[in-house]
N, C-alpha and C positions, 0 to 999 in steps of 0.2 A: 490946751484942749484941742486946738485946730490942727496942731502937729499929730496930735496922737488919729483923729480922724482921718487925717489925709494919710497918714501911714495904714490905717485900715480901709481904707478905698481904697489903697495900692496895693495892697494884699490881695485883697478878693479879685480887681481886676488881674492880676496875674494869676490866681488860680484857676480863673475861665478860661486866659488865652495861651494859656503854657499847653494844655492838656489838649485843645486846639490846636497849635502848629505841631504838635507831634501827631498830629491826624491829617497832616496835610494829604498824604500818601491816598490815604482815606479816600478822601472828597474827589479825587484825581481818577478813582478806582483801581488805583496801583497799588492792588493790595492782596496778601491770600495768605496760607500758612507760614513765610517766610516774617511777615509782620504780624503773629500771635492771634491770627483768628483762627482756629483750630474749625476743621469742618468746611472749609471754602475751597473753592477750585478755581484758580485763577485762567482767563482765555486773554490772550493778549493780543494786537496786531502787532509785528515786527518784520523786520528786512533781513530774508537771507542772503548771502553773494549767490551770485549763478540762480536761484529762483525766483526772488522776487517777495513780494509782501506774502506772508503769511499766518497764520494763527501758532502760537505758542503757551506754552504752560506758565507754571510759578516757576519754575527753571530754565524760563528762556528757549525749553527746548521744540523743536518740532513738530507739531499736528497733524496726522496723515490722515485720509479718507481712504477706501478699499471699495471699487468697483462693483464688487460681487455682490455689496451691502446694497441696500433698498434705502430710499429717502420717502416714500411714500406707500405706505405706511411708515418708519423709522424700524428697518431691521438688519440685527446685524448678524453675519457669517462666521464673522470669526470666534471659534471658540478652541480649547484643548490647544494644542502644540501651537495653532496659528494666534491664538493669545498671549502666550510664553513669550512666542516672538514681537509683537505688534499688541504690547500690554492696552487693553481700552480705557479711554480717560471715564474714571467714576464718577460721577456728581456726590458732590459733601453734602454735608447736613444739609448745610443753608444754599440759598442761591450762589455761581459764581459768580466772580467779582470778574467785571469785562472792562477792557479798555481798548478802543476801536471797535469793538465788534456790536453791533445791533442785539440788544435783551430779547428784542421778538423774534432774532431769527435762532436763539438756542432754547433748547429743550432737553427733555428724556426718553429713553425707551427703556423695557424690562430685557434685562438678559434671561438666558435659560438657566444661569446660578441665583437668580432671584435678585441680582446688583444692578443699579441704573446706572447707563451710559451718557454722558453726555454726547447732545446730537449738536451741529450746526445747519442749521437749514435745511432739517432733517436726516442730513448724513451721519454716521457716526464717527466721532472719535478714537483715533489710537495716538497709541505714541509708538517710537522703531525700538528696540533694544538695541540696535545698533547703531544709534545717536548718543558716542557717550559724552557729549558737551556742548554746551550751548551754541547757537549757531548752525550746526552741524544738520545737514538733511540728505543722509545718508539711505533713508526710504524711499529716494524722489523716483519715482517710475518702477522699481521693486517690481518683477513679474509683469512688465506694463498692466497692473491692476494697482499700484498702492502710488499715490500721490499727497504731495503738500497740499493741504486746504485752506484757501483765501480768506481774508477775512468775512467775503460776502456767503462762506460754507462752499465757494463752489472750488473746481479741483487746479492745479495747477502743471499743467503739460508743458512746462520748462524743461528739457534734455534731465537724463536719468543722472543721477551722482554716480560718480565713477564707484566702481568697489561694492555700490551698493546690493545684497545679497538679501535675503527672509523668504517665507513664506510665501 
């Protein structure tokens, strides 16, 4: 009898902690559509070469701010061809999943297509189309109006990426 118990108290504990380390990701906040939460937007701190710390997506890719935009109130300029270019990061259902980045300092604002933007520190979010892989910050200074944005939302004035071209 004591065998068949202790084999069901080792059951049950593995089914609590199994289902738990595969949420380690979770708890870490390293997590977004790439780990099966459908609706999350992931903001991440990361190190690019040549700029420095910056915010990236669930793609590792690059976050850019746009000058033109307003942080107070949260609004943003870019729309039609200069969107195409310099797609803006949406906000998902649910809140996004942050890791380095302060929850107070992100928000939203309304676009003029009725989509929310994800802000940081009231600035908005883009991403480059001409980032096509991770690491890559091929936006960096773009028309000295478009820049990588820090983790703390503010902008990064590291020299412009060679090449780099948009809107």
């Amino acid at each position: 009898m004591n065998r068949i118990r202790t084999a069901v108290v080792c059951a049950a504990a593995f089914a609590v902690v199994a289902p738990l380390s595969a949420c380690g990701d979770m708890a870490s906040g390293a997590v977004g559509p790439e780990h099966g939460q459908p609706g999350h937007v992931m903001l991440a701190a990361a190190t690019v070469a040549g700029v420095g710390a910056v915010v990236t997506d669930a793609s590792d890719k690059t976050l850019y701010r746009f000058d033109k935009d307003m942080s107070q109130p949260p609004t943003s300029t870019c729309d039609a061809q200069c969107a195409a270019t310099w797609p803006p990061v949406l906000a998902g259902e649910a809140p996004p999943m942050l890791k380095g980045i302060q929850d107070t300092q992100v928000g939203t604002l309304d676009r003029k297509d009725g989509s929310k933007q994800l802000t940081l520190n009231g600035w908005p979010l883009y991403e480059f189309s001409g980032d096509k892989a991770p690491g890559q910050a091929n936006g960096q200074g773009v028309n000295g109006t478009w820049f990588a944005v820090a983790p703390d939302g503010s902008k990064i004035t590291a020299p412009a990426a060679a090449g780099g071209s948009g809107y």
